[in-house]
TITIDO-692000 format. One record per residue (C-alpha): residue number from 1; residue in one letter; x, z, y. Coordinates in Angstrom, 1 decimal. Layout:
NODE  num  residuo       u       w       v
NODE  NUM        A       X       Z       Y
...
***
This chain:
NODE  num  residuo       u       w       v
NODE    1        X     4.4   -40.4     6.9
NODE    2        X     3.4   -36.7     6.4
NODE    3        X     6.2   -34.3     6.2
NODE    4        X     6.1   -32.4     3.2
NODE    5        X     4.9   -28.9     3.4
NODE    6        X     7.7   -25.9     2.7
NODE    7        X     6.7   -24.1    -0.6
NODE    8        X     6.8   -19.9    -0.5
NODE    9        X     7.8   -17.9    -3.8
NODE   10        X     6.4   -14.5    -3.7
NODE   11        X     7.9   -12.1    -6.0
NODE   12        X     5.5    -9.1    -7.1
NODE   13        X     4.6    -7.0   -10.2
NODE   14        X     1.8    -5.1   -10.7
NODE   15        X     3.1    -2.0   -11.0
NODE   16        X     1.1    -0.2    -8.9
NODE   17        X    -1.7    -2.1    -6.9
NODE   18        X     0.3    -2.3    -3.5
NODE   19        X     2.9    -5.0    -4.2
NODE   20        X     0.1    -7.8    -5.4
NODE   21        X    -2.3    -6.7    -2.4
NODE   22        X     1.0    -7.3     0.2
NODE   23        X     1.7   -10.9    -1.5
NODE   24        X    -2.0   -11.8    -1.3
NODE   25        X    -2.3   -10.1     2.4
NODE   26        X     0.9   -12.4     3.3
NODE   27        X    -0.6   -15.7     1.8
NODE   28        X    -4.1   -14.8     3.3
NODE   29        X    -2.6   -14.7     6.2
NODE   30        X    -0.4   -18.1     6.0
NODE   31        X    -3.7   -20.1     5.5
NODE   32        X    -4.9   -18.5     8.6
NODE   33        X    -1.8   -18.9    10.9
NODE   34        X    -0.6   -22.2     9.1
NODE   35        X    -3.5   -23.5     7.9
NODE   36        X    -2.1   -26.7     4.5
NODE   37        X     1.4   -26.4     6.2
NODE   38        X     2.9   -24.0     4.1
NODE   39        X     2.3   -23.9    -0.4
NODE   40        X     2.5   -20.7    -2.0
NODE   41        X     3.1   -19.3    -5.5
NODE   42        X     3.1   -15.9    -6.6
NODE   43        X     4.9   -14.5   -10.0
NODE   44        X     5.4   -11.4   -12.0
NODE   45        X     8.7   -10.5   -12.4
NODE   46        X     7.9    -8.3   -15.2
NODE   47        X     4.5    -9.4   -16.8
NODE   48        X     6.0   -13.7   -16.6
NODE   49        X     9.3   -13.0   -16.6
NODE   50        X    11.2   -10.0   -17.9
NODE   51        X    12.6    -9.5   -21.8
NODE   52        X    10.5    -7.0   -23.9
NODE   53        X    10.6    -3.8   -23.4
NODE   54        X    10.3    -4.4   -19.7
NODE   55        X     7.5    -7.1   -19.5
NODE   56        X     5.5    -4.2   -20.8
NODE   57        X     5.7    -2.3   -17.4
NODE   58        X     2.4    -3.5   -15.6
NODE   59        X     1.1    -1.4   -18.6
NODE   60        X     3.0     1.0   -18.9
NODE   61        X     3.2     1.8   -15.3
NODE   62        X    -0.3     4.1   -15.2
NODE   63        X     1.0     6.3   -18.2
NODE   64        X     4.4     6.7   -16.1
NODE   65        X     2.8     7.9   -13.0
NODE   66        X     0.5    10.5   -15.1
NODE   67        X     3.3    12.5   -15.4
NODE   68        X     4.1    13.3   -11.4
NODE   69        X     7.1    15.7   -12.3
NODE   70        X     9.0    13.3   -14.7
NODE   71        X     8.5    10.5   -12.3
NODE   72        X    10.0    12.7    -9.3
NODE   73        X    13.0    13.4   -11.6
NODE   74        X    13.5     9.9   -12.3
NODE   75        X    12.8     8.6    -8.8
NODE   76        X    15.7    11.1    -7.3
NODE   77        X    18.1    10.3   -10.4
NODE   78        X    17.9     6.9    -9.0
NODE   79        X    17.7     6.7    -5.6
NODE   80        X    21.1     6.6    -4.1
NODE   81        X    23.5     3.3    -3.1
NODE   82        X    26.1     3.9    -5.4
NODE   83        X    23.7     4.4    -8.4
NODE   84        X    21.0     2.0    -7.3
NODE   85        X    24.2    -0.5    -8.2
NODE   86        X    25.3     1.1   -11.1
NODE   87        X    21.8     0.9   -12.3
NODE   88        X    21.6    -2.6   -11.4
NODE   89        X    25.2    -3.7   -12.6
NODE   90        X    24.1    -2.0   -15.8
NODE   91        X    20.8    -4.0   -16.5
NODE   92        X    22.2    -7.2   -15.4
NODE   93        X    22.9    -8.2   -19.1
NODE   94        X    19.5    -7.7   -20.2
NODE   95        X    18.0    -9.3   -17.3
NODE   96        X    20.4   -11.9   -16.5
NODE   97        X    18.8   -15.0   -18.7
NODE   98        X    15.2   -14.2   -17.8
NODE   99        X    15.9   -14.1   -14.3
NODE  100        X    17.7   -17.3   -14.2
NODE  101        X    14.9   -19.1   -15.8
NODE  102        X    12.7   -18.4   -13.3
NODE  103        X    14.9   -19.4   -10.5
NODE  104        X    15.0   -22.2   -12.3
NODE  105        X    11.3   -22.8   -12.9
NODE  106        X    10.0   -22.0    -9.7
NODE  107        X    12.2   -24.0    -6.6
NODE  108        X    11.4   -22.8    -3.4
NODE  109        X    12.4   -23.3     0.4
NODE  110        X    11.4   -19.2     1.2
NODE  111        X    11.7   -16.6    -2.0
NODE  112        X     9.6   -13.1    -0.5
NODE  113        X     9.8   -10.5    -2.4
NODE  114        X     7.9    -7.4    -2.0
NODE  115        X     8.9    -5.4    -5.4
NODE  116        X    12.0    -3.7    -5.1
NODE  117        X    13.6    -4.3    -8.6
NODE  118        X    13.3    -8.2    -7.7
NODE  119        X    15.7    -8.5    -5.2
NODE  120        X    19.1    -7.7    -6.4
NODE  121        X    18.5    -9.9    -9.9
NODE  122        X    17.6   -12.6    -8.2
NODE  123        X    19.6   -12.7    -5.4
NODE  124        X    22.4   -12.8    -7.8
NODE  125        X    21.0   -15.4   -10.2
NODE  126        X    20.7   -17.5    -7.2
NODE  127        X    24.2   -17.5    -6.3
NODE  128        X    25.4   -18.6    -2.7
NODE  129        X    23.9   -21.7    -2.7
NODE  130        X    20.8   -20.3    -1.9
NODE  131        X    16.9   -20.6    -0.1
NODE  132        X    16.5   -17.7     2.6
NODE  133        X    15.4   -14.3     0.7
NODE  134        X    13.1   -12.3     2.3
NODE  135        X    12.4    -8.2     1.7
NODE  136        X     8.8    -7.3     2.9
NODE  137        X     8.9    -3.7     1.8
NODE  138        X     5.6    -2.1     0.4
NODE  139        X     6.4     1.9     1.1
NODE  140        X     6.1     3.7     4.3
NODE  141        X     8.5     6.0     4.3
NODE  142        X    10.5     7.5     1.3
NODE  143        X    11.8     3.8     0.6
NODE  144        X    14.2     3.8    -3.0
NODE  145        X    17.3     2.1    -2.7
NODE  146        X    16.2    -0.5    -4.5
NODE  147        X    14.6    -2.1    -1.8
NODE  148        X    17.9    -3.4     0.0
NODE  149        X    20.1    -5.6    -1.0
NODE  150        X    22.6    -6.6     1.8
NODE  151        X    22.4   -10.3     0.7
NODE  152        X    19.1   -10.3     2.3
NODE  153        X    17.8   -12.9     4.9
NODE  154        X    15.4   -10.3     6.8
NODE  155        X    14.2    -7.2     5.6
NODE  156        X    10.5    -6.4     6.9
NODE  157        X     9.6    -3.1     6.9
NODE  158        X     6.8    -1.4     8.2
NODE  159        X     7.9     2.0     9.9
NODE  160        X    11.0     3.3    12.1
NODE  161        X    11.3     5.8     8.8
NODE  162        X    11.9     2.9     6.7
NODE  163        X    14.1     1.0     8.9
NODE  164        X    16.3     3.6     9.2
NODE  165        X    16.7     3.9     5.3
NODE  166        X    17.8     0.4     5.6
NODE  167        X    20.3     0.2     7.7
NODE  168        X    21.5     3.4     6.2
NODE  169        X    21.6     1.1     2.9
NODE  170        X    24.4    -0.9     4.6
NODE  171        X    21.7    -3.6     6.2
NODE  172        X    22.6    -4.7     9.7
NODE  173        X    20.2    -3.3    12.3
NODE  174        X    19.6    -7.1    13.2
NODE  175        X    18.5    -8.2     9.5
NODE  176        X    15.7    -5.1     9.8
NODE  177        X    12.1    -5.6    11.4
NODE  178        X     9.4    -3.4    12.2
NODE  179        X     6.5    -5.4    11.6
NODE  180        X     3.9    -2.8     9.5
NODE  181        X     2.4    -3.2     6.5
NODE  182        X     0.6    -6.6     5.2
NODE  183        X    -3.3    -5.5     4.4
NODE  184        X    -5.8    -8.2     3.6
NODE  185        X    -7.8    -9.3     7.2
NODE  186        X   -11.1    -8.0     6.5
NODE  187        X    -9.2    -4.8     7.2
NODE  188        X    -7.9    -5.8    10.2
NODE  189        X   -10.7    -6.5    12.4
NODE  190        X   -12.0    -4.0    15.4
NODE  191        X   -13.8    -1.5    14.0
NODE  192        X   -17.9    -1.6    14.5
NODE  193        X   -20.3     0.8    15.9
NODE  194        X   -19.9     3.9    13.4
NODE  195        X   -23.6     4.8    13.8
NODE  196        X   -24.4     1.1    13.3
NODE  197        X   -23.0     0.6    10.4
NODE  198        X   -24.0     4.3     8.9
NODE  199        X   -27.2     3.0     9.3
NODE  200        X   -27.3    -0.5     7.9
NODE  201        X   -25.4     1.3     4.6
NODE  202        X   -28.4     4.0     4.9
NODE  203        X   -25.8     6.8     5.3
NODE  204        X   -27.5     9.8     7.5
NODE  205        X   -26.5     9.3    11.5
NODE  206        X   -26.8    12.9    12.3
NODE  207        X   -24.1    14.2    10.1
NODE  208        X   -20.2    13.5     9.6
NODE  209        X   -19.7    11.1     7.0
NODE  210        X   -16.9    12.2     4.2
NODE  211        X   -15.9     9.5     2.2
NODE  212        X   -13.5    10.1    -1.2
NODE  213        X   -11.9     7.7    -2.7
NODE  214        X    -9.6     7.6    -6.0
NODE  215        X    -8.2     3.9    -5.6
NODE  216        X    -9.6     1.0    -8.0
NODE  217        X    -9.5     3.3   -10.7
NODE  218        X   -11.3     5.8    -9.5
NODE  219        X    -8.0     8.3   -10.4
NODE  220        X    -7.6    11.5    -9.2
NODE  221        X    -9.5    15.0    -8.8
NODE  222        X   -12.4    13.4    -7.1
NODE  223        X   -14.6    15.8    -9.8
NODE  224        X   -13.4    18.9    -8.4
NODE  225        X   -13.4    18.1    -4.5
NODE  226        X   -16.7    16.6    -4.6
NODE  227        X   -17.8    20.3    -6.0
NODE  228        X   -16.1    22.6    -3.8
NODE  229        X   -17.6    20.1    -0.4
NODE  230        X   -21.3    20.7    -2.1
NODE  231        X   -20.3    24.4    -2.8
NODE  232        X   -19.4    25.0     0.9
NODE  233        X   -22.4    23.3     2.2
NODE  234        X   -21.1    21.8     4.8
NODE  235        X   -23.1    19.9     7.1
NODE  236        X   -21.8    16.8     6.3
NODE  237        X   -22.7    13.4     4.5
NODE  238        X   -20.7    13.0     1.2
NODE  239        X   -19.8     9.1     0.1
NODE  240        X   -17.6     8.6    -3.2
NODE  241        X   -16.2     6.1    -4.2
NODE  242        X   -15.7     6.2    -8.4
NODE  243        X   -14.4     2.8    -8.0
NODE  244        X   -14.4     1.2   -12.0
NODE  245        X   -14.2     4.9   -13.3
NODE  246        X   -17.6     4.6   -14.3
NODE  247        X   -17.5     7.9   -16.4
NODE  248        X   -17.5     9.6   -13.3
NODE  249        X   -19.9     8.0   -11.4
NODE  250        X   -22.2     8.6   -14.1
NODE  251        X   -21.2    12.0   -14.0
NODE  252        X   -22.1    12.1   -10.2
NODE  253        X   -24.9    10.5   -10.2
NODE  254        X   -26.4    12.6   -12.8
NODE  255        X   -25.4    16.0   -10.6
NODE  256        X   -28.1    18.1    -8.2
NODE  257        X   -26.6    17.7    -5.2
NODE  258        X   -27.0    20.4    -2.1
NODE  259        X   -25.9    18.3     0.7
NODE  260        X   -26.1    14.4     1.0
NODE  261        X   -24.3    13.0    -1.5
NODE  262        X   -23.6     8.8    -2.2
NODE  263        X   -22.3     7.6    -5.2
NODE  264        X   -20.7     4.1    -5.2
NODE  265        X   -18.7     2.3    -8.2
NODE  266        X   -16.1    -0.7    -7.2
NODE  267        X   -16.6    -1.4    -3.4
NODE  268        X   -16.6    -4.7    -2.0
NODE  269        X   -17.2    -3.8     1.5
NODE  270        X   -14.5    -0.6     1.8
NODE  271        X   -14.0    -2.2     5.3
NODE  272        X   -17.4    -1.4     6.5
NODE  273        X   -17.5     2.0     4.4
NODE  274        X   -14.1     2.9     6.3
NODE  275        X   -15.9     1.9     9.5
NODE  276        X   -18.3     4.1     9.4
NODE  277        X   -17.3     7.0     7.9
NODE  278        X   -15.9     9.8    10.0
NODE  279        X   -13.2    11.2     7.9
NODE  280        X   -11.4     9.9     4.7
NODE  281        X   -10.1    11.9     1.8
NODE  282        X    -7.8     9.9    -0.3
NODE  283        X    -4.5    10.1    -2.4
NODE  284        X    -1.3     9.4    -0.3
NODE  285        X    -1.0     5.4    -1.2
NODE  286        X     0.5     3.2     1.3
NODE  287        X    -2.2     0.7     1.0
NODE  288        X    -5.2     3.0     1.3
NODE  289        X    -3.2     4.8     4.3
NODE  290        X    -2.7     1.5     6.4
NODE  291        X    -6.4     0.5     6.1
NODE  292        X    -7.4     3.8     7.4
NODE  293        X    -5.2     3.5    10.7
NODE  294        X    -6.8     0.2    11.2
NODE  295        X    -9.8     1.7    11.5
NODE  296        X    -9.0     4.7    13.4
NODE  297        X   -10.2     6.9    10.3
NODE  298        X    -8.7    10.2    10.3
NODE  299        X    -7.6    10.9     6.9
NODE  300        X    -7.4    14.5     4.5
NODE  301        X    -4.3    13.8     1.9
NODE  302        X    -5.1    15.5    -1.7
NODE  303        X    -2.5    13.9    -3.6
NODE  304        X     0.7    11.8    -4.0
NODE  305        X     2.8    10.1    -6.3
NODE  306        X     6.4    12.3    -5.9
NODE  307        X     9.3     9.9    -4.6
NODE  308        X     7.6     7.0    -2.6
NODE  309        X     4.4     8.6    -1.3
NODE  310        X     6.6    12.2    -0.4
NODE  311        X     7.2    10.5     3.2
NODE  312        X     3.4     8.9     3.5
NODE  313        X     2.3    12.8     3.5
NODE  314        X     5.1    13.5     6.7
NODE  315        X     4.3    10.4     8.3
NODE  316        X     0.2    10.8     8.1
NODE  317        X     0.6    14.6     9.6
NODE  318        X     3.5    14.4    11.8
NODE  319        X     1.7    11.9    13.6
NODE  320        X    -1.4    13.6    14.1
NODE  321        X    -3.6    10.9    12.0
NODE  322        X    -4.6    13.6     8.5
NODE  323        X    -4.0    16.8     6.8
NODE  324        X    -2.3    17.0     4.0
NODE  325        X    -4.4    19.3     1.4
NODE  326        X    -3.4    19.3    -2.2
NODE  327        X    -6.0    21.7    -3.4
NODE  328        X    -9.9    21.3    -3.3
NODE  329        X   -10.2    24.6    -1.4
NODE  330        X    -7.7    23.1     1.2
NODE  331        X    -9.8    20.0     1.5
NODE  332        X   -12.9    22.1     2.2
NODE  333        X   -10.9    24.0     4.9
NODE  334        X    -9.3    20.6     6.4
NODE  335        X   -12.7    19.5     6.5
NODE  336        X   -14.3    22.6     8.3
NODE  337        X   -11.8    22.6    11.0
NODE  338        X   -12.3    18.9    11.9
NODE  339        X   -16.4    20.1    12.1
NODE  340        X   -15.5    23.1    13.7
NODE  341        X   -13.5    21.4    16.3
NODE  342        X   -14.5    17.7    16.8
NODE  343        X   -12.1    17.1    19.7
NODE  344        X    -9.1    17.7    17.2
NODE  345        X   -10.5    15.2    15.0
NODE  346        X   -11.2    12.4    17.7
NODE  347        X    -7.7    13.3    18.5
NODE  348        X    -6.5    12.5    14.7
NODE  349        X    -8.6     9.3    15.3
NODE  350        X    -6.8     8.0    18.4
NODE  351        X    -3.4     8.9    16.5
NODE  352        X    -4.4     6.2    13.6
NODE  353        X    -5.2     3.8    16.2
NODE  354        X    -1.4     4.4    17.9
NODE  355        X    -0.1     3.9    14.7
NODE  356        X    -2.3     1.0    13.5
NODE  357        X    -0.8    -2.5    13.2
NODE  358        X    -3.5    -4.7    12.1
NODE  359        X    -1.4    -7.9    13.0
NODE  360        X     1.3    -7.1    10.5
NODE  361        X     0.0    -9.7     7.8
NODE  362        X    -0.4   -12.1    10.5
NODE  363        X     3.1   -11.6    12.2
NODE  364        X     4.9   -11.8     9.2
NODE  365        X     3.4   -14.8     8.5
NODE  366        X     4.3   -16.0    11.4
NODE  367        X     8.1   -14.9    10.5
NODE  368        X     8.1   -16.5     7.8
NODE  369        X     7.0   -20.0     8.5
NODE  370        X    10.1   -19.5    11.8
NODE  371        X    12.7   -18.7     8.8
NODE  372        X    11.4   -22.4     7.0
NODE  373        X    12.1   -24.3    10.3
NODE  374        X    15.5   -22.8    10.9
NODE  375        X    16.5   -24.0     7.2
NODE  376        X    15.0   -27.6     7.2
***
């Protein structure tokens, strides 16, 4: 008789790209460690699950984050163990019956969750008679409070920063693992030949390829950098990525250009564009940060979301791996000092590789199918 495989709940919300890419990195990674021993299921805490207002927030999360200022003040107003429970005590009542109902509807032997305002509610709805809970945390750095709950199996975590903010969130040391951040596999492979792949993409070879990116979305002042690079004329290759901003890459395309300039929509193959390009300008996301230290690709930081990206910035330059540059004239200069000097920048690229951890999907996976053994 075949045993029965365990069944995995993976708690997410879009809310920001990162938390769906880490449950879909994780399960990616269970077929290829575990192969049909494990079943999976993923679930939206807000968009399946939460009473209106709140099942609104997938949406309304984008108009949030366009105001940085408000989100920092509401970030900080929140952040903070005795509040983060208050806050949580508080919302309890509105939550309480939509949150049982999906313990209810969706039995598991392993609940991951890798959204911060899941953990708490459900961990309380599920009482002490309980599956293991697992935290897989999807922020560097600057983690929110709301990430640990002491109840907690295992917390993953992906930096020392981050650990420490657990354990200073009353988790014992033993409960906390450094393990990286969970990125899908195509981005974990050994990087290619850079001038290899520049040529099979038809990028120049005798230049320094620059690619910026806005995320999906194509978000950010991609406009105003792209300028001030052409309005330097630096000796350099240009490749942006408008992602489904189509607007702008229309915009782009349409543009005399003085220097080499590429202008891509939605990528498919952002592993081999990250391969070989020689310097990547991007906003401060987790995600988009982890990627890049896979592939030992040195990155110039233009923007952040205030609260959980603050540490992404200190983590990035205090290790050597980018430069933080918030203006487009401080791009240009970040830039011209990594032409100016090429050992600094193949010194930025063997930081990212030091601080790469390619096998984090993989290793969690890993962790996770131990924790279902130690329960059956």
């Amino acid at each position: 008789m075949t045993e029965k495989p365990g069944k995995i709940l993976f708690l997410f919300s879009d809310t920001g790209g990162g938390h769906r890419s880490a449950a879909e990195a994780i399960i990616e990674a269970l077929g290829l460690e575990c192969g049909q021993q494990v079943a999976t299921e993923m679930v939206d805490i807000f968009r399946d699950y939460a009473p209106p207002p709140l099942r609104n927030m997938p949406e309304l999360y984008p108009e949030l984050v366009r105001i940085p200022e408000l989100w920092r003040l509401g970030y900080r107003l929140s952040d903070g163990r005795q509040r983060t429970r208050l806050l949580q005590a508080s919302a309890w009542p509105v939550v309480r019956r939509s949150i049982r109902t999906l313990v209810r509807q969706h039995p598991a032997d392993l609940i991951v969750s890798v959204h911060p305002l899941a953990n708490t509610p459900v961990l309380r709805a599920l009482g002490s008679d309980r599956p293991s809970f697992i935290t897989v945390v999807t922020d560097l750095a600057t983690t929110h409070m709301f990430w640990y709950d002491r109840r907690v199996d295992l917390c993953i975590v992906p930096t020392r920063q981050a650990q420490r903010r657990a354990v200073s969130a009353g988790l014992s040391r033993v409960k906390v693992r450094v393990l990286g951040l969970p990125v899908a596999d195509r981005f974990c492979q050994p990087p290619g030949d850079r001038q290899e792949l520049k040529q099979r993409l038809g990028w120049p070879t005798d230049r320094l390829a620059v690619m910026l990116v806005g995320g999906g979305e194509g978000m950010g002042p991609l406009d105003p950098i792209a300028r001030a690079l052409a309005a330097a004329q630096l000796p350099i290759t240009l490749v942006v990525v408008a992602g489904r901003n189509t607007a702008l890459k229309n915009r782009l395309e349409r543009r005399i250009w003085p220097i080499p300039v590429y202008v891509y929509g939605f990528v498919h193959a952002m592993p081999d564009f990250m391969g070989a390009a020689d310097i990547l300008l991007t906003k401060a996301g987790p995600g988009t940060i982890s990627e890049a230290l896979n592939a030992g690709l040195p990155m110039v930081l233009y923007s952040r979301l205030p609260g959980q990206e603050d540490g992404n910035i200190s983590y990035v330059t205090e290790h050597g791996a980018g430069i933080w540059a918030p203006h487009p004239e401080q791009v240009v200069a970040a830039v011209q000092e990594w032409i100016t000097f090429p050992a600094k920048l193949d010194k930025a690229r063997q930081a990212c590789l030091r601080l790469a951890r390619p096998q984090a999907a993989r290793e969690i996976a890993c962790l996770l199918m131990d924790q279902i053994a130690s329960r059956s």
